[in-house]
MDTraj code that builds the backbone (N, CA, C; nanometers):
import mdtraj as md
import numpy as np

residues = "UNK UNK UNK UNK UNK UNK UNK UNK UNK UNK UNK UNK UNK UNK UNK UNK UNK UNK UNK UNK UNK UNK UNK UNK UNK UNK UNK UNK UNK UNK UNK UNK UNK UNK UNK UNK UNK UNK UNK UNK UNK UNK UNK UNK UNK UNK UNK UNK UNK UNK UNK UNK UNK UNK UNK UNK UNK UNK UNK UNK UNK UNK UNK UNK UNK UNK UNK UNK UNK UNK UNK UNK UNK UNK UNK UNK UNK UNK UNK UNK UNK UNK UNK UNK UNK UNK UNK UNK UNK UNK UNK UNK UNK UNK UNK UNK UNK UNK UNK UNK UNK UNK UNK UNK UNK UNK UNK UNK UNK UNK UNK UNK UNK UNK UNK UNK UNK UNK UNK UNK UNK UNK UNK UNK UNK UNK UNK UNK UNK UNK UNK UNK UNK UNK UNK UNK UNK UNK UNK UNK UNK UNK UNK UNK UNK UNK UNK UNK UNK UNK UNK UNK UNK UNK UNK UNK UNK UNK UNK UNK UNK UNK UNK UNK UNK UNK UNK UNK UNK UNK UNK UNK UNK UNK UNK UNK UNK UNK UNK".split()
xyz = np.array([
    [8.1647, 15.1291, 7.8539],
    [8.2495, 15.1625, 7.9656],
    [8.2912, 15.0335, 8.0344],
    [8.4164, 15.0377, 8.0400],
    [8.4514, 14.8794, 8.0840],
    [8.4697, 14.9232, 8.3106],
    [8.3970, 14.8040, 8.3547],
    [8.3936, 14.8182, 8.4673],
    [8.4193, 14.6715, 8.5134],
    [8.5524, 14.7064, 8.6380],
    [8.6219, 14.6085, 8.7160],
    [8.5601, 14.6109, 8.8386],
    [8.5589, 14.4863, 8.8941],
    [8.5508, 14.4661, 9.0535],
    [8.6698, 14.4253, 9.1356],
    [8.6675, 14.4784, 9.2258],
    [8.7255, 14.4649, 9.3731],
    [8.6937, 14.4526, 9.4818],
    [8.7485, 14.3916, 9.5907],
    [8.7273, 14.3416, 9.6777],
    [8.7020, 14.4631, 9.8232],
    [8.6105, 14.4248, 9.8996],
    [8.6691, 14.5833, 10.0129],
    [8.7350, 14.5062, 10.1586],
    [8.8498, 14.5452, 10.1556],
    [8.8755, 14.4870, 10.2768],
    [8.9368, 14.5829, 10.3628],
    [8.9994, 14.5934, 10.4529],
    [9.0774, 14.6545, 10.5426],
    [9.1594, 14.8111, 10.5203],
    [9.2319, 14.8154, 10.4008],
    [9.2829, 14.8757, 10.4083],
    [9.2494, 14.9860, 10.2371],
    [9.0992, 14.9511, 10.2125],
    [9.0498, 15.0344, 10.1151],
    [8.8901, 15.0681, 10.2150],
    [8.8782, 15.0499, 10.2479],
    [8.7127, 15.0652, 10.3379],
    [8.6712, 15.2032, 10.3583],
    [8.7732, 15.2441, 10.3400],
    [8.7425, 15.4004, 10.3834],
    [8.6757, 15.4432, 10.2232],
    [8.7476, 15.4231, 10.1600],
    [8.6854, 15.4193, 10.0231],
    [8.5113, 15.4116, 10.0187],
    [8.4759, 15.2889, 10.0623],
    [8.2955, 15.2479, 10.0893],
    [8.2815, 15.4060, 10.1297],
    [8.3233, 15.4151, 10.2238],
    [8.2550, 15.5304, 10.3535],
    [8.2378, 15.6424, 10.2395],
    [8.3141, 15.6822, 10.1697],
    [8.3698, 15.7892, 10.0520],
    [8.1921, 15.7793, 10.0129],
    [8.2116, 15.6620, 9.9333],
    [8.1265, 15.6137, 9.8729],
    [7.9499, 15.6400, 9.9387],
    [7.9361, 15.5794, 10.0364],
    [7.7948, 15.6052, 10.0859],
    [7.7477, 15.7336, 10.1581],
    [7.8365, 15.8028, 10.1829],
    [7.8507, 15.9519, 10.2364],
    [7.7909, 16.0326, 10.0799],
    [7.8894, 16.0115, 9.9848],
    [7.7823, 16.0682, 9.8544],
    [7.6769, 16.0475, 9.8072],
    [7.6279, 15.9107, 9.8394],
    [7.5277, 15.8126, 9.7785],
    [7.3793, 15.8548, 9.8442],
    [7.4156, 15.8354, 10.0159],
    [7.2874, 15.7960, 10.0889],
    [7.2950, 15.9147, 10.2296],
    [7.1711, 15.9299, 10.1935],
    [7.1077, 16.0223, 10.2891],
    [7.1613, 16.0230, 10.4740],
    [7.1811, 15.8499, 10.4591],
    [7.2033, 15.8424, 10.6388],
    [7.3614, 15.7987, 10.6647],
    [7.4039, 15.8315, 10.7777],
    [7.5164, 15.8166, 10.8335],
    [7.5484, 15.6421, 10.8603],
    [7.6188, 15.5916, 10.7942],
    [7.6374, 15.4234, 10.8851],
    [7.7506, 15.4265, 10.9730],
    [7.7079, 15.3531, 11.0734],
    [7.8384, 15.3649, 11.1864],
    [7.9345, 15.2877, 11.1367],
    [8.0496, 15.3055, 11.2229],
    [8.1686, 15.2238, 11.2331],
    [8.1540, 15.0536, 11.2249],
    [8.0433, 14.9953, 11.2996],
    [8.0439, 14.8652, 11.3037],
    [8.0047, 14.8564, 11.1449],
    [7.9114, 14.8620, 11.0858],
    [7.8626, 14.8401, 10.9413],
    [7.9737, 14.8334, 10.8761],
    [8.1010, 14.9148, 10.8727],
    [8.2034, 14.8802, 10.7857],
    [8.3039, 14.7681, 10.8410],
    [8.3090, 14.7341, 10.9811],
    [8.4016, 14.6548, 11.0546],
    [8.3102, 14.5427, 11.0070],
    [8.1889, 14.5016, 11.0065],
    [8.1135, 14.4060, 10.9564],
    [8.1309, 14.3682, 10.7655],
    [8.1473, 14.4658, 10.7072],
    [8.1847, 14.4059, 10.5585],
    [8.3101, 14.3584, 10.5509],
    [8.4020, 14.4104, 10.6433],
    [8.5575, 14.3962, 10.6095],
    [8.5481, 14.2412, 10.6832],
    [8.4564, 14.2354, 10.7992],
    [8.5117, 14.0942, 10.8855],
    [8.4535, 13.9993, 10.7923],
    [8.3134, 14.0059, 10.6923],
    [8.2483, 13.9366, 10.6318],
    [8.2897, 13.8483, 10.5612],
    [8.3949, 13.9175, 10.4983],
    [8.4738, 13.8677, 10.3961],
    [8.4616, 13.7826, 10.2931],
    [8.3186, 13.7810, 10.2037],
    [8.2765, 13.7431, 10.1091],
    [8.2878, 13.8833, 10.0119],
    [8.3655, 13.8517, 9.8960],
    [8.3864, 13.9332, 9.7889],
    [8.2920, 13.9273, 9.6799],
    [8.2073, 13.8068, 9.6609],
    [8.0964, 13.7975, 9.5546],
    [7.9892, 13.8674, 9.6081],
    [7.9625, 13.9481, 9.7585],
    [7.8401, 13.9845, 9.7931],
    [7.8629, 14.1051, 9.8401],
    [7.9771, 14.1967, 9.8648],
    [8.0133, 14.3094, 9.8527],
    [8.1642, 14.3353, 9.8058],
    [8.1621, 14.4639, 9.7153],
    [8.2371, 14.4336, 9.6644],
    [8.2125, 14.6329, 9.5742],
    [8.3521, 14.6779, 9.5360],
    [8.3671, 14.7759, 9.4733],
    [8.4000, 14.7551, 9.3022],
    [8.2991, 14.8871, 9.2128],
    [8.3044, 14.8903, 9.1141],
    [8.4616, 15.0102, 9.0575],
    [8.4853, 14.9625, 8.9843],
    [8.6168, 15.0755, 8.9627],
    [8.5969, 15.0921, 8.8175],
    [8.6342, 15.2406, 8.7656],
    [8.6222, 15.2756, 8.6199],
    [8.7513, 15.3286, 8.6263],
    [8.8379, 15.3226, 8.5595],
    [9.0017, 15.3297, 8.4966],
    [9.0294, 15.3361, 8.6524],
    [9.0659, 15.2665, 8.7240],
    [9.1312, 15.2419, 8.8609],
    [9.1011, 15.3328, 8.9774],
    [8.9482, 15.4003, 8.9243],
    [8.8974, 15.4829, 8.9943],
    [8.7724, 15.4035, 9.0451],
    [8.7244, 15.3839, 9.1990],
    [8.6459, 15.3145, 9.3020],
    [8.4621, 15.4331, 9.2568],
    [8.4018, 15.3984, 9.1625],
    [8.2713, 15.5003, 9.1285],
    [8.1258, 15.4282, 9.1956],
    [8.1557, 15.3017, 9.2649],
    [8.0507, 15.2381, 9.3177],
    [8.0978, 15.1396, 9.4120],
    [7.9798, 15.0725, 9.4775],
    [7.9912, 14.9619, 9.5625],
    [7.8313, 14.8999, 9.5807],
    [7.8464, 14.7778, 9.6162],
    [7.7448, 14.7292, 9.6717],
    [7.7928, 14.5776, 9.7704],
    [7.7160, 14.6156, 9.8767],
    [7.7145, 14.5683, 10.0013],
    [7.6308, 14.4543, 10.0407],
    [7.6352, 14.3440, 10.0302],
    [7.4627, 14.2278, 10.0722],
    [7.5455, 14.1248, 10.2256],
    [7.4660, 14.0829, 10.2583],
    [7.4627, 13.9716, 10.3197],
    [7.3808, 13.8676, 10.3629],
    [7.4339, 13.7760, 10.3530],
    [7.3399, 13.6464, 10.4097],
    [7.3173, 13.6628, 10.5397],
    [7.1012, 13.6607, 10.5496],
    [7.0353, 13.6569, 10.6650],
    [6.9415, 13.5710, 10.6649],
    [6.8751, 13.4891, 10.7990],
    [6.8039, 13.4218, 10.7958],
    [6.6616, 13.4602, 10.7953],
    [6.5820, 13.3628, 10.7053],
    [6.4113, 13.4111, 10.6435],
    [6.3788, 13.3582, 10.7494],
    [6.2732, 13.4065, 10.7402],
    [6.1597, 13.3567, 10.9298],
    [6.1616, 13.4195, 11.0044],
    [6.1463, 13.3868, 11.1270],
    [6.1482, 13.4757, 11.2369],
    [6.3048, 13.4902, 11.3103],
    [6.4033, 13.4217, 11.2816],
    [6.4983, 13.4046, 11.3446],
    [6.4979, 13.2822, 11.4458],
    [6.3936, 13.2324, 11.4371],
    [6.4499, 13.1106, 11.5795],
    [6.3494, 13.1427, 11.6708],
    [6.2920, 13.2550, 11.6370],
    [6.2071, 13.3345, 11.7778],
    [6.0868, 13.2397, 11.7522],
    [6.0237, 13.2144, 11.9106],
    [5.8641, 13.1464, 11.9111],
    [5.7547, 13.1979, 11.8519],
    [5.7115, 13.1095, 11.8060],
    [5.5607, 13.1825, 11.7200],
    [5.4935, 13.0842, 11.8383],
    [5.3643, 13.1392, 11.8309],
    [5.2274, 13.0588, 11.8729],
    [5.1535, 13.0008, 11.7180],
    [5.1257, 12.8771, 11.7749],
    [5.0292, 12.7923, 11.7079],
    [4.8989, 12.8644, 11.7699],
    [4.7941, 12.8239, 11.6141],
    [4.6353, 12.8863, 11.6577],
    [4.6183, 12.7944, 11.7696],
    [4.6833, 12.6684, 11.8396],
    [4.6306, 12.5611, 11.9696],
    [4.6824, 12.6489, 12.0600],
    [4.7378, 12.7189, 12.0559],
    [4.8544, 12.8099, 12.1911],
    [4.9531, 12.7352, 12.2021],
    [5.0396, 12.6613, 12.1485],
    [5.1780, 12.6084, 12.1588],
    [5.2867, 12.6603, 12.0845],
    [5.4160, 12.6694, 12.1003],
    [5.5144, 12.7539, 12.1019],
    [5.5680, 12.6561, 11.9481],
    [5.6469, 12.7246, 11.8747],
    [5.7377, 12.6516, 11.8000],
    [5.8323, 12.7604, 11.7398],
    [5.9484, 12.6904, 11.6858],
    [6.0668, 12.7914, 11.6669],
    [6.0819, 12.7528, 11.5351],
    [6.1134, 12.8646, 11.4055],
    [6.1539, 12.8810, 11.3264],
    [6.2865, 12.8621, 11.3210],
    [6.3480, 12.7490, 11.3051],
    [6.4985, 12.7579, 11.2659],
    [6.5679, 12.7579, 11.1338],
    [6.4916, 12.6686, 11.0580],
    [6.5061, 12.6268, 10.9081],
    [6.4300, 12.6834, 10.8724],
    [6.4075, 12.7907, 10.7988],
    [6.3377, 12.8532, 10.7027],
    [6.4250, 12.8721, 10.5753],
    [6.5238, 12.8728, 10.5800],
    [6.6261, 12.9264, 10.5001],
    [6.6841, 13.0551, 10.4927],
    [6.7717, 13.0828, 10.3822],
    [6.8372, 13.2326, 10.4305],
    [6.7542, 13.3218, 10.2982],
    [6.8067, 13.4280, 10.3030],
    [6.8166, 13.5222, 10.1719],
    [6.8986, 13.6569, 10.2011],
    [6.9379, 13.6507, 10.0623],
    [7.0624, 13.7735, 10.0442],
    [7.0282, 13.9021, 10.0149],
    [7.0533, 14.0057, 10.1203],
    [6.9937, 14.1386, 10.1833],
    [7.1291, 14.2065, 10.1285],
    [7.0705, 14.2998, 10.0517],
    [7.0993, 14.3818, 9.9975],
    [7.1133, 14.5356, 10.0668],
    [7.2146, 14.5182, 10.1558],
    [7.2329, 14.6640, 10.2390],
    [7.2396, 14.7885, 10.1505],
    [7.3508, 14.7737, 10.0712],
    [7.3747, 14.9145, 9.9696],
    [7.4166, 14.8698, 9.8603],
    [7.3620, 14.9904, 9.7589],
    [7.4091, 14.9735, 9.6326],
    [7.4213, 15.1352, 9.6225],
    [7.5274, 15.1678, 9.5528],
    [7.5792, 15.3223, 9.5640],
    [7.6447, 15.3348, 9.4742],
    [7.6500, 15.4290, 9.3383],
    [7.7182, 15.4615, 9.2164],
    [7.7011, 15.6268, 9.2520],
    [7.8157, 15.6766, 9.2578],
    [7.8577, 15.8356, 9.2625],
    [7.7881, 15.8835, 9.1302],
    [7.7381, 16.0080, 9.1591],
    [7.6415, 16.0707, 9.0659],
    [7.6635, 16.0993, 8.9273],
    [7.8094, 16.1330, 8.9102],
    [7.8694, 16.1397, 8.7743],
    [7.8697, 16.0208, 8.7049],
    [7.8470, 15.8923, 8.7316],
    [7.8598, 15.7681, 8.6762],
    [7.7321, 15.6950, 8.6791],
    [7.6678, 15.7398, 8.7380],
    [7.5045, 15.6527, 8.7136],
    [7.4560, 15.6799, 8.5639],
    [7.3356, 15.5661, 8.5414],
    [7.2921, 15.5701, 8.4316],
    [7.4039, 15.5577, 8.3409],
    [7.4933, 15.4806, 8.3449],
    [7.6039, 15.3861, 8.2698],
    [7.5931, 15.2602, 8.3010],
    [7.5365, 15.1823, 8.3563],
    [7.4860, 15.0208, 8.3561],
    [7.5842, 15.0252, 8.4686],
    [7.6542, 15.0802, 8.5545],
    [7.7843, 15.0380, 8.6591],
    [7.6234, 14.9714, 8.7886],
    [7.5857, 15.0420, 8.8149],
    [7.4679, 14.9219, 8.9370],
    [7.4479, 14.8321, 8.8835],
    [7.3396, 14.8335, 8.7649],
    [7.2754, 14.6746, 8.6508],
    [7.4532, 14.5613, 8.7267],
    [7.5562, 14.6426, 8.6620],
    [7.6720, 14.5717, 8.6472],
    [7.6848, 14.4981, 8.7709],
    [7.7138, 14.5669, 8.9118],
    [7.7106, 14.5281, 9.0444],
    [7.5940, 14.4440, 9.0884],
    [7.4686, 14.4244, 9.0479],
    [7.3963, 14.3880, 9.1134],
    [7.4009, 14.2525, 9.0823],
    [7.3760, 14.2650, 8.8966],
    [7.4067, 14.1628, 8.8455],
    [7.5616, 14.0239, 8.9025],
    [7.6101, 14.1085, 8.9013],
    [7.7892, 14.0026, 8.9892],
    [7.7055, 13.9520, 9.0831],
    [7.6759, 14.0046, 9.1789],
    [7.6006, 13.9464, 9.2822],
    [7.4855, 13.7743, 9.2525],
    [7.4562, 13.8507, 9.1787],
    [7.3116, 13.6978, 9.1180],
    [7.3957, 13.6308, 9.0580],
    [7.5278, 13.6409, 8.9913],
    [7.5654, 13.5615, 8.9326],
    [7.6944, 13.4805, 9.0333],
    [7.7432, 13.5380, 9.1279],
    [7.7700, 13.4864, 9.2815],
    [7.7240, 13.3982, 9.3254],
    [7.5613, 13.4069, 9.3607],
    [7.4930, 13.3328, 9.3912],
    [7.4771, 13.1996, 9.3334],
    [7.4274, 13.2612, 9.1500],
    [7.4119, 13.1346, 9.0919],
    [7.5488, 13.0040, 9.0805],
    [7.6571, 13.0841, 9.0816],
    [7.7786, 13.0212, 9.0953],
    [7.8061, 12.9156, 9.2423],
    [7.7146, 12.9623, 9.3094],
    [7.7292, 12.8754, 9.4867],
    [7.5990, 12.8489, 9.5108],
    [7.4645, 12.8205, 9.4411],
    [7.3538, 12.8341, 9.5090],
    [7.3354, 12.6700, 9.5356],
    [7.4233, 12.5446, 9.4782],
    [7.4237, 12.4211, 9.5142],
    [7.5065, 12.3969, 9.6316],
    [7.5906, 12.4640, 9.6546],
    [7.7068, 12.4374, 9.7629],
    [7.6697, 12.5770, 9.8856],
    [7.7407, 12.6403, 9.9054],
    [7.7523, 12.7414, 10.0380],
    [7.5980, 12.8358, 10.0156],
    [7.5630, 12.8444, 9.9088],
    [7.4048, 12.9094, 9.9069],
    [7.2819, 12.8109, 9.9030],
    [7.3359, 12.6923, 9.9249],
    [7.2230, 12.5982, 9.9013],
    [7.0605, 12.6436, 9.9854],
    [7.0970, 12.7377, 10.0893],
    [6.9435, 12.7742, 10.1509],
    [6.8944, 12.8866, 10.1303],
    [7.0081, 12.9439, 10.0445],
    [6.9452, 13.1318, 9.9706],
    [6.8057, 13.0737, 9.9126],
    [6.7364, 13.1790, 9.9623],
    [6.5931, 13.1491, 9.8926],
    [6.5130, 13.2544, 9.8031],
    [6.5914, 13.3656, 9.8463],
    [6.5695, 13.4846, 9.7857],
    [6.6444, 13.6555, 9.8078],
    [6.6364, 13.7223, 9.7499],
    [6.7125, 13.8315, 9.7634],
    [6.6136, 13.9471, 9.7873],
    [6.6618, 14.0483, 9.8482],
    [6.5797, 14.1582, 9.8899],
    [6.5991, 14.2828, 9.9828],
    [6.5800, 14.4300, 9.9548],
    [6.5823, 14.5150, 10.0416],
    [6.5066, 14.6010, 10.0735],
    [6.5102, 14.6915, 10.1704],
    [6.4262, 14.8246, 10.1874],
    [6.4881, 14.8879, 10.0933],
    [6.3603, 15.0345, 10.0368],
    [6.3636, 15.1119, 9.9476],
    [6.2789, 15.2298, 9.9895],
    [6.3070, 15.3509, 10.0476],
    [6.2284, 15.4302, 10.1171],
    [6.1382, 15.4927, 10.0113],
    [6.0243, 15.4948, 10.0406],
    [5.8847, 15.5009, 9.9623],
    [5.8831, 15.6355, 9.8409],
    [5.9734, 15.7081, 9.8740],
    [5.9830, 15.7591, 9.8094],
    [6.0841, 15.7705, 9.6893],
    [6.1921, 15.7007, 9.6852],
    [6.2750, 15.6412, 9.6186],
    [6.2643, 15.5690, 9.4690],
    [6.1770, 15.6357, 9.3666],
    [6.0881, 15.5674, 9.2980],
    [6.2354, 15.5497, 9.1745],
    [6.3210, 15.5990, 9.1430],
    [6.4003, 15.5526, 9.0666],
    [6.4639, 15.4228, 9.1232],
    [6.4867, 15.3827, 9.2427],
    [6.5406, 15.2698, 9.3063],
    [6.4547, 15.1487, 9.2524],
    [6.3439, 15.1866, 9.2807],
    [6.1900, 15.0713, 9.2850],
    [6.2047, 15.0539, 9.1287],
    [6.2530, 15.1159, 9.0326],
    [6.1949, 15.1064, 8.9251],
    [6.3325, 15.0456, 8.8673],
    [6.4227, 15.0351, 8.8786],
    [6.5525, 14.9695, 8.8809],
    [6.5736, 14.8595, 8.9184],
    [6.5297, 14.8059, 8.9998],
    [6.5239, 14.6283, 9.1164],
    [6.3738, 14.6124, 9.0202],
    [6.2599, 14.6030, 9.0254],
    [6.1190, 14.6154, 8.9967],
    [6.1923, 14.5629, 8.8253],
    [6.2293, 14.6549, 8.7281],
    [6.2098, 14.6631, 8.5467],
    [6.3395, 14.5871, 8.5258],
    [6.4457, 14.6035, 8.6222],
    [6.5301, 14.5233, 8.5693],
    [6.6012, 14.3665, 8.6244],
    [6.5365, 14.3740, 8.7014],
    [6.5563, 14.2803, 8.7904],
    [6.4419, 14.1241, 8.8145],
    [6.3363, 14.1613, 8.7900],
    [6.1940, 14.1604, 8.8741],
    [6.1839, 14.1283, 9.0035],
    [6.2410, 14.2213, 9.0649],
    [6.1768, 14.2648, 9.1903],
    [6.0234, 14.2929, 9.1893],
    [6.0104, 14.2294, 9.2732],
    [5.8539, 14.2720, 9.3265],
    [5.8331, 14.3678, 9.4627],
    [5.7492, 14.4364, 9.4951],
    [5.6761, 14.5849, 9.5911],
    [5.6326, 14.4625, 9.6959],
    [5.6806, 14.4720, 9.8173],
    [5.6248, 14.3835, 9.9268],
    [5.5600, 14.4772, 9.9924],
    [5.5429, 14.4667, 10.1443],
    [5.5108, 14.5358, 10.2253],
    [5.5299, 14.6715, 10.2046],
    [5.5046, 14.7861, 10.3113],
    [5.5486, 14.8884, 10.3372],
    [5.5651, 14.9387, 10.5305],
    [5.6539, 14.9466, 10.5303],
    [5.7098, 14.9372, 10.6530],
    [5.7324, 15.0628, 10.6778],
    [5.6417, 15.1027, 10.8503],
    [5.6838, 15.2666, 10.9002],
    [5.7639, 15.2656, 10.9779],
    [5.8017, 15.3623, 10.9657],
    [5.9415, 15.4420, 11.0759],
    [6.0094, 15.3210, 11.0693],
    [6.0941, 15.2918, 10.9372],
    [6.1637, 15.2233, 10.9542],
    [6.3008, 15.2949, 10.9785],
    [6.3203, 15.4428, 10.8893],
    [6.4035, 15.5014, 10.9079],
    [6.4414, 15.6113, 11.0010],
    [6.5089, 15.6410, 11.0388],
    [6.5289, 15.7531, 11.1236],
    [6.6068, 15.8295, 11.0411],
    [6.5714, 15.9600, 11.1064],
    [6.6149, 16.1117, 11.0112],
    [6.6023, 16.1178, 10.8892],
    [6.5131, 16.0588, 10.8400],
    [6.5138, 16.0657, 10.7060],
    [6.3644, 16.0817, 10.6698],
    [6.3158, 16.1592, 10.5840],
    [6.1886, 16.1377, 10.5548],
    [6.1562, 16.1460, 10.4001],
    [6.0713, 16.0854, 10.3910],
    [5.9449, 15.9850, 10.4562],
    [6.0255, 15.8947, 10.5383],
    [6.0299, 15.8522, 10.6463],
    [6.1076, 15.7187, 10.6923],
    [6.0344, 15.5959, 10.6471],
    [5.9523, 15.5781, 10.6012],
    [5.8690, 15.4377, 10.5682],
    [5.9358, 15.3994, 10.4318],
    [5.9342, 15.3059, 10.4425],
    [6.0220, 15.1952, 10.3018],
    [5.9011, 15.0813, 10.2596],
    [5.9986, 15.0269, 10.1386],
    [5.9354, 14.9471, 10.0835],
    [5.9819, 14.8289, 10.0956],
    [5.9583, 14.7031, 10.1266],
    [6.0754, 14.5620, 10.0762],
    [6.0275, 14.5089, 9.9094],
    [6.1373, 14.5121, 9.8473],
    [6.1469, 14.4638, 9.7344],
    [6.2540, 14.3092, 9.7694],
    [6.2014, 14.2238, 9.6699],
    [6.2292, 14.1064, 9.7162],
    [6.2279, 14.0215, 9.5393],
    [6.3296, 13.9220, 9.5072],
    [6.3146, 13.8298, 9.3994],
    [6.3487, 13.6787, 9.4808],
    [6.2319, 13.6141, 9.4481],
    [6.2744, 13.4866, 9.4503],
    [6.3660, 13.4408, 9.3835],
    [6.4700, 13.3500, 9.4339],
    [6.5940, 13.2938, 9.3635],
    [6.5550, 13.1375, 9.3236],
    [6.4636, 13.0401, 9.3942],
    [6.4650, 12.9062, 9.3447],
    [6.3516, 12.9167, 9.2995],
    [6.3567, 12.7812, 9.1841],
    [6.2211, 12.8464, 9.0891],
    [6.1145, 12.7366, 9.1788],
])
top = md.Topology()
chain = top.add_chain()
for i, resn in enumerate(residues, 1):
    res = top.add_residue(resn, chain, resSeq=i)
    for name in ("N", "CA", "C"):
        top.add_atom(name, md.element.get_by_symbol(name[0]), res)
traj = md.Trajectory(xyz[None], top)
C-alpha cells in the first residue's frame, strides 16, 4: 500500500480533528489544533494519505527534559535550576482510522518522524535526547507497537493522569535517541 505524507496546516486541520475524534477516546480542545497549525514543523506532525484520502496522522513536539527551569533543592538545601537538560520529542498522537490499521500506515508515520529527526539531530535537534509518550495502562496494543517495534521501553506509571477516561493511569514509553 503506497502511503504519502502531508503537511497539516490551516486550512486542512479540521481533517486531524476528523481524525482523532475516530481514533481517541478524549476530546482535544481548540488550542491543541491552533498549536500544530502555529507549530509549523511538518517532519513532526504531519498527515498520512492513501489514494488522496487523509487515513492517519501523527502529532509530536519538541519539549524540554528536566524539570523545566523549575528549582530543585540540593541534599545541602540550596536551590538550582534545570535549564539545560536538553529536549525530547513527545509524541502527542498517533491515529490511523480503523479500516486502515495493521497496514504498516503508523510503523510508516512514526518511522518519518525518527527519520526527521535523524535528518536534523546535528543542526535544529542537536539537544533531542529522546522520544516519548503516555500510553494509558490499558492500551496494550499501543505498548506493544512503540515497545516490539520501535524499542520503546515501559517507564513509570502515572495516576490520574487522564480525565474521563478509564483506567486514567498511563504509562511513559520513552527511546533514547543519542547513543
Amino acid at each position: 500500500m503506497e502511503v504519502e505524507f502531508g503537511e497539516i496546516n490551516g486550512s486542512n486541520v479540521e481533517e486531524l480533528r476528523k481524525i482523532n475524534t475516530a481514533c481517541f477516546p478524549v476530546q482535544y480542545q481548540p488550542s491543541f489544533y491552533r498549536n500544530i497549525v502555529e507549530g509549523g514543523d511538518n517532519g513532526l506532525c504531519k498527515f498520512a494519505y492513501v489514494n488522496e484520502v487523509v487515513v492517519g496522522a501523527v502529532c509530536c513536539r519538541i519539549e524540554p527534559l528536566g524539570n523545566g527551569g523549575a528549582a530543585k533543592k540540593a541534599d545541602d538545601g540550596t536551590e538550582h535550576r534545570d535549564h539545560d537538560c536538553g529536549q525530547r520529542i513527545y509524541i502527542m498522537t498517533l491515529g490511523v482510522l480503523a479500516s486502515y490499521r495493521n497496514r504498516g500506515i503508523g510503523t510508516r508515520l512514526i518511522q518519518s518522524v525518527l527519520e526527521h529527526y535523524d535528518a536534523n539531530k546535528d543542526g535544529d535537534y542537536a539537544a533531542v535526547k529522546s522520544i516519548c509518550l503516555h500510553v494509558q495502562i490499558s492500551n496494550k496494543d499501543a505498548m506493544n507497537f512503540y515497545m516490539e517495534r520501535f524499542g520503546f521501553t515501559k517507564g513509570p506509571m502515572i495516576k490520574n493522569y487522564y480525565r474521563r477516561v478509564d483506567p486514567p493511569h498511563c504509562y511513559i514509553l520513552q527511546k533514547d535517541l543519542k547513543e
